[in-house]
C-alpha positions in Angstrom: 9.9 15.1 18.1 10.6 13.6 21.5 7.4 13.9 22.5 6.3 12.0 20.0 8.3 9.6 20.1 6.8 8.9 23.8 3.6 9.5 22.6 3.4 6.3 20.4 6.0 4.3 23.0 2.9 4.8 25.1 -0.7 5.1 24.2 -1.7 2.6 21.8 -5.4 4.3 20.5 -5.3 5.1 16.6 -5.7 9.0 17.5 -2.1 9.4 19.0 -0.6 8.5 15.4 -2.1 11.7 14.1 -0.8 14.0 16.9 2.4 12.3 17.0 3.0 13.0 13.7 1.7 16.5 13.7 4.3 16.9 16.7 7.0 15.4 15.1 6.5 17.3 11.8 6.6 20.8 13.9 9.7 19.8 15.5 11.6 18.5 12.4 10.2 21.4 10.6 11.8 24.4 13.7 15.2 21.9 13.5 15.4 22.2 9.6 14.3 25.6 9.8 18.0 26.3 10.7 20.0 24.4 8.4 21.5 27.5 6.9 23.2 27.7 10.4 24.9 24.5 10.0 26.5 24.6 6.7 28.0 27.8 6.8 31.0 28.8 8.3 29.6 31.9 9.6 26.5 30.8 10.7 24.3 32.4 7.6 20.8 32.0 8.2 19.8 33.5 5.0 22.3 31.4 2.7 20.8 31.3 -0.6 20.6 27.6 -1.4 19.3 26.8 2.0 16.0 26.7 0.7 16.5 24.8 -2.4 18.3 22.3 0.0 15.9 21.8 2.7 13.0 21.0 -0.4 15.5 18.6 -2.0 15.3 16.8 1.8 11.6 17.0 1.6 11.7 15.4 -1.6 14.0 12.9 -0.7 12.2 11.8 2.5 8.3 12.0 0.2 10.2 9.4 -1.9 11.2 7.1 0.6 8.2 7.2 2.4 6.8 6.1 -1.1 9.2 3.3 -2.2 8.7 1.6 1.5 4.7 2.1 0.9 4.5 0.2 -2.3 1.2 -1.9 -2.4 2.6 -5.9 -1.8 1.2 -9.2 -0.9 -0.6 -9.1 2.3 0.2 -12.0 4.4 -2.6 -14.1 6.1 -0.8 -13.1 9.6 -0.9 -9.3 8.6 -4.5 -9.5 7.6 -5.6 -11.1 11.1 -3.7 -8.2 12.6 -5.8 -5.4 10.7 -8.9 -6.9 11.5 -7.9 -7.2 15.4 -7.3 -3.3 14.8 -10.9 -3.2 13.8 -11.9 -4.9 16.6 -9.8 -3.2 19.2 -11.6 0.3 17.5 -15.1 -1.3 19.5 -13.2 -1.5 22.6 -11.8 2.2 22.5 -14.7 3.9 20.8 -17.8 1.9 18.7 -17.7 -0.1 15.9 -20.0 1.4 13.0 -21.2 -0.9 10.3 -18.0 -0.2 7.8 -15.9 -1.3 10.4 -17.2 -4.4 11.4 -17.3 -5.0 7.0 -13.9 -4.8 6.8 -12.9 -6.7 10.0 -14.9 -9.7 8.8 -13.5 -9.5 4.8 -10.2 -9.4 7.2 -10.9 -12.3 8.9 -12.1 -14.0 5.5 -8.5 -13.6 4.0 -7.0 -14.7 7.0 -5.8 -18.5 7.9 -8.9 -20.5 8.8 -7.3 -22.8 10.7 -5.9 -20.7 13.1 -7.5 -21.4 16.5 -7.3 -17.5 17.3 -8.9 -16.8 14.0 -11.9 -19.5 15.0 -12.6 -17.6 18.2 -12.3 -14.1 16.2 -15.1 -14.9 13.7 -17.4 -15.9 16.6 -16.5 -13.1 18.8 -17.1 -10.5 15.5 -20.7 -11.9 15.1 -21.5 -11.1 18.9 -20.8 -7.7 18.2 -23.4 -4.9 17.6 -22.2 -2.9 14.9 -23.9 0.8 15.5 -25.1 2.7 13.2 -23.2 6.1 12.6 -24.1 9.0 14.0 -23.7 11.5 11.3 -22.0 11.6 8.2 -18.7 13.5 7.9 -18.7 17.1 6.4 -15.9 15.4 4.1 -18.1 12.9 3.0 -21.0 14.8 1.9 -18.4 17.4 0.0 -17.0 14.6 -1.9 -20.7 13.3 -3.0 -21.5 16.9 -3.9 -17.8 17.0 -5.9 -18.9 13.8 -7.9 -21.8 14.5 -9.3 -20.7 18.0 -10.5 -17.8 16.3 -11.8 -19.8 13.8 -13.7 -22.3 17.0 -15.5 -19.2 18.7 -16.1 -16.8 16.5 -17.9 -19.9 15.7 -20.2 -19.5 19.5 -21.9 -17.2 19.9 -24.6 -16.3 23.5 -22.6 -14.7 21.7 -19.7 -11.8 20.3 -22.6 -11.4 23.1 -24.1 -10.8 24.5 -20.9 -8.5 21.9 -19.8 -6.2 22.1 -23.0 -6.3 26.0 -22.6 -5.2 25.9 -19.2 -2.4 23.9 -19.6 -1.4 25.7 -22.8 -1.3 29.0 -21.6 0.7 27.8 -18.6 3.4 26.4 -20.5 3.8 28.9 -23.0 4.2 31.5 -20.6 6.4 29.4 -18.2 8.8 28.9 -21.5 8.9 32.9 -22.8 9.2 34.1 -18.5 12.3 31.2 -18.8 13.6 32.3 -21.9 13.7 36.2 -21.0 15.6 35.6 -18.5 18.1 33.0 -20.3 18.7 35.6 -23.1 20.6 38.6 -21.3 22.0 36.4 -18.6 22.2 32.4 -18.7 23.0 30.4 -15.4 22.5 27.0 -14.1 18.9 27.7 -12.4 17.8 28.9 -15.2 19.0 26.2 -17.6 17.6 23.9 -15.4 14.5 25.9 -15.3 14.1 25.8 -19.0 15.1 22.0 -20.0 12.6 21.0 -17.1 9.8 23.3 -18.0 10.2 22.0 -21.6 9.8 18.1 -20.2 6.9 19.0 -18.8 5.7 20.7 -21.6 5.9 17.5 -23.8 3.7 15.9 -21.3 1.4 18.5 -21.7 1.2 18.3 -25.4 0.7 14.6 -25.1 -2.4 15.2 -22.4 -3.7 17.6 -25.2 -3.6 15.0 -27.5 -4.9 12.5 -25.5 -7.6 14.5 -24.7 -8.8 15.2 -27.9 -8.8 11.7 -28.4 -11.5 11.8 -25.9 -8.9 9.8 -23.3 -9.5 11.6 -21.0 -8.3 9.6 -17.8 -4.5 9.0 -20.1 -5.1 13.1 -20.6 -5.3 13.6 -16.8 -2.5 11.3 -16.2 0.3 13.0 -18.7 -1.1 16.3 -17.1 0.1 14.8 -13.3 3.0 13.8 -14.6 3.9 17.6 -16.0 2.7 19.1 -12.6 5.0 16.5 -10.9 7.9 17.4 -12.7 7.3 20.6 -12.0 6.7 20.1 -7.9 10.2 17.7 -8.4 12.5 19.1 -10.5 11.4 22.9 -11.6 11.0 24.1 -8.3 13.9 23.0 -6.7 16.0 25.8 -9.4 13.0 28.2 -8.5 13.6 27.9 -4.8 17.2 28.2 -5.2 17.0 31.5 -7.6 14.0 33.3 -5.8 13.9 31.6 -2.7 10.9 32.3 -0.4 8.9 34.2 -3.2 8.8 30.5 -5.0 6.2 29.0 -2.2 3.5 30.8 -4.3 4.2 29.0 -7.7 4.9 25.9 -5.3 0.9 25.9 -3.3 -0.6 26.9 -7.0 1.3 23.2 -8.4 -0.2 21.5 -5.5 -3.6 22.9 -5.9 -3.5 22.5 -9.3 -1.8 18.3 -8.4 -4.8 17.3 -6.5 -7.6 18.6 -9.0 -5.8 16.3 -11.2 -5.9 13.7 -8.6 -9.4 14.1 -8.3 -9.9 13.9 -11.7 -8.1 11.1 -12.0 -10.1 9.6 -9.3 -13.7 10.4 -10.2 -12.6 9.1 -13.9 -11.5 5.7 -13.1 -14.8 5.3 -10.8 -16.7 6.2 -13.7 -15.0 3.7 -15.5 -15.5 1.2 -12.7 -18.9 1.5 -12.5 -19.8 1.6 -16.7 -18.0 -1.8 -16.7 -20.1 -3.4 -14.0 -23.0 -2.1 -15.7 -21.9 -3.4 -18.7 -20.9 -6.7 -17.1 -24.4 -7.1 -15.8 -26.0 -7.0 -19.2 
C-alpha cells in the first residue's frame, strides 16, 4: 500500500493509477487477510465469522466507492481539466482519433471565454491525431458478443431458457434452505431463507416481465435478485460454510455480468431503433 501511495505522489502518467491500485489492493488484501488475528483474544486465525466479516468490509467499501461516484453536473472548470488529460495523453504516448474527439467535445463544454481555453482550441487543431495501430482484442470480442447477442435474443429458445434458468435456481436455492431449516433452524439459515425468498420475488417478476416481451425490465429484476444475492445471501453463506462459499460467490458474479451485458446490448438496441425511427 505504501508503495502506492508513492507511486501516485510521484509519476503523474495514466498507467501508474492501474499498478497503484493493483499494489494497493494486494497489500490491503495480505493486511485483511489476518483480521481473525485481531479480534480474537487468542489470536484465531480460522475464527468462523472472519470471513463473513471481511466480505461485509468489502461490501461496505464497494458501496462507498459507489455513493462518492454518482454521475453529477460536470462543471466548465472540470471539463477543461479532462480535456487537458487528453492532451497531456499526446505528450506521454500519441493521441489516436477518439482521443482528440473527446478532448475537443471537452473543450466545447468548457467556458469560452477563458483565455486558457482560447489557446487550447488552437493548440488541439495543430495536433495530428494518429490513426490506431490495431484494434484491441477486447474490442473485437465485444463486436463479435453483439451481433450474437442480437440473433440470439430474436429466438423464442433464448426466453425460455432465461425463465428456466432462473427458475430452477430458485427453487432449488429455497428446498437446499429449507432442508436445512427443518431439523436445525439458526440465524444463517434464516437469513439464508428470508433473502433467498426476496430474490426470488424479483425473479418471478423478471419472468413476468419477460413474457411480456420486456425484456430489458426482465434483465433488470433479474440483477437485482443476483445482487441481493452477492449482498445479503452470501454474507450468511460465508459465515456458515466459509471458504467453500467463494464458489456460489464467482458463479453470482458470472452469472451478474451476463446480465450486465444483457442489460447493455439491450438498451443499445433500443438506442439505435429510436434513431432509426427518429430519422423517418
Amino acid at each position: 500500500m505504501l508503495i502506492s501511495i508513492i507511486g501516485l505522489l510521484t509519476f503523474l502518467n495514466r498507467e501508474i493509477k492501474s499498478i497503484a491500485a493493483t499494489l494497493g489492493g494486494i497489500g490491503f488484501g495480505v493486511f485483511i487477510d489476518e483480521l481473525g488475528k485481531f479480534i480474537t483474544n487468542d489470536n484465531n486465525y480460522f475464527f468462523q465469522p472472519t470471513i463473513a466479516i471481511i466480505y461485509v468490509i468489502f461490501i461496505l467499501v464497494y458501496l462507498l466507492y459507489k455513493f462518492f461516484d454518482k454521475p453529477g453536473k460536470i462543471t466548465e472548470k472540470e471539463y477543461a481539466v479532462n480535456a487537458l488529460e487528453m492532451i497531456k495523453e499526446a505528450v506521454l504516448h500519441d493521441f489516436d482519433p477518439e482521443e482528440k474527439r473527446k478532448a475537443v467535445e471537452f473543450l466545447k463544454k468548457s467556458d469560452p471565454n477563458d483565455p486558457i481555453i482560447k489557446v487550447l482550441n488552437i493548440t488541439i487543431t495543430q495536433i495530428d491525431a494518429l490513426p490506431q495501430k490495431k484494434i484491441w482484442f477486447i474490442t473485437k470480442f465485444r463486436n463479435r458478443i453483439r451481433h450474437y447477442y442480437v440473433k440470439i435474443i430474436k429466438s423464442r429458445r433464448f426466453a425460455r431458457f432465461i425463465i428456466a434458468f432462473f427458475v430452477i435456481a430458485s427453487i432449488l436455492n429455497i428446498i437446499v434452505v429449507a432442508t436445512k431449516i427443518i431439523p436445525k433452524p439458526s440465524f444463517t439459515h434464516l437469513g439464508i431463507l428470508f433473502s433467498s425468498s426476496v430474490s426470488g420475488f424479483f425473479v418471478i417478476l423478471g419472468i413476468y416481465f419477460i413474457t411480456r416481451r420486456r425484456r430489458l425490465t426482465a434483465y433488470e429484476m433479474f440483477k437485482i435478485a443476483v445482487l441481493i444475492s452477492i449482498f445479503l445471501t452470501q454474507f450468511f453463506l460465508f459465515f456458515e460454510e466459509r471458504l467453500p462459499a467463494i464458489i456460489r460467490f464467482t458463479i453470482s458474479i458470472i452469472i451478474w455480468s451476463v446480465l450486465q451485458n444483457l442489460i447493455y446490448q439491450e438498451k443499445l438496441l433500443k438506442n439505435n431503433s429510436e434513431i432509426v425511427l427518429g430519422n423517418k
